[in-house]
N, C-alpha and C positions, 0 to 999 in steps of 0.2 A: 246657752240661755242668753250671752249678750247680746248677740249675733241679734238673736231675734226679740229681743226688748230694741238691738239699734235701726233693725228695722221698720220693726212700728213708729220709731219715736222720728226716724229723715226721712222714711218715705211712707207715711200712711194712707196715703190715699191711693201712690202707683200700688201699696200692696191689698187695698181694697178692691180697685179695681182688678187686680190679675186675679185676687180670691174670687170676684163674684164671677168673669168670665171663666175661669177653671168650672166653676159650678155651671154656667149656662153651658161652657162643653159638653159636661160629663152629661146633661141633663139630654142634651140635643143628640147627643148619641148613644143613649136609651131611646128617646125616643125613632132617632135614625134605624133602629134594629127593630122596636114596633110596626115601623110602617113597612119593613119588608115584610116582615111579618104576616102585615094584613095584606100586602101584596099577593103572597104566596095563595090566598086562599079567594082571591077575587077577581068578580069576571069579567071580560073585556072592556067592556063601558064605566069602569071603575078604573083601568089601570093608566087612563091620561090625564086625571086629577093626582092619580098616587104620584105619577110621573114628576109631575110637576114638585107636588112636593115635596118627595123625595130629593128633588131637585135644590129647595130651597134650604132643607135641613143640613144638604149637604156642604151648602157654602157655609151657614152658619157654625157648624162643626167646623169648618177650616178656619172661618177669621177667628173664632172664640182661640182657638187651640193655639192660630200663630200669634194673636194677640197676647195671650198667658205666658207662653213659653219665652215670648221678648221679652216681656215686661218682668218676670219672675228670673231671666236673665241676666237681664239689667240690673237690678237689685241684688244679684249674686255676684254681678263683676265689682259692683260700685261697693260692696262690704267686702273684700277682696283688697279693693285697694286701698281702704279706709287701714286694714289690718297689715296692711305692708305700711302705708306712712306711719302707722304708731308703733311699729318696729324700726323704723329707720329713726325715728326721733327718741327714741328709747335709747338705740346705739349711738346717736350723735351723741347724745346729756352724757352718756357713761362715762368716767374719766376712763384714760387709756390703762391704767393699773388694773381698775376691775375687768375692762376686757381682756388682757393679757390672763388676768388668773381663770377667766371662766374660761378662757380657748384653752388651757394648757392640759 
């Protein structure tokens, strides 16, 4: 639960942005699976319009998807290393008594 109170609270908006493009993916490959769909069932003079957009849905699913997975990445290294510096400064403060009895 801190994890993600600290990430709302340092990166609200990269984790706005990854949320809404996660959604415009998921969204874009539904409809990517629609338009084969209507593919499947239509006749030649229809399928170099489908072409096309099938075409444009298809980038759109890749940039949403690489865009999300960096940014939701990102976000997952940078609370990572947040969680290692507040361990290492944890062990700094300790006097050396208390870490000798907690190692033993």
């Amino acid at each position: 639960m801190f994890l993600l109170f600290y990430l709302l609270r340092n990166f609200r908006w990269m984790f706005l942005l990854a949320l809404c493009t996660s959604v415009v993916s998921g969204l874009s490959n539904a409809a990517l699976v629609a338009l084969i769909n209507q593919a499947l069932g239509a006749d030649g003079e229809q399928l170099a319009s489908l072409g096309w957009k099938f075409l444009a849905m298809s980038v759109i699913v890749l940039l949403t998807r690489t865009l999300s997975s960096t940014l939701f990445m990102r976000m997952g290294q940078s609370a990572k290393a947040m969680l290692r510096m507040r361990t290492i400064d944890r062990i700094a403060r300790a006097s050396y008594l208390h870490l000798e009895r907690q190692g033993a």
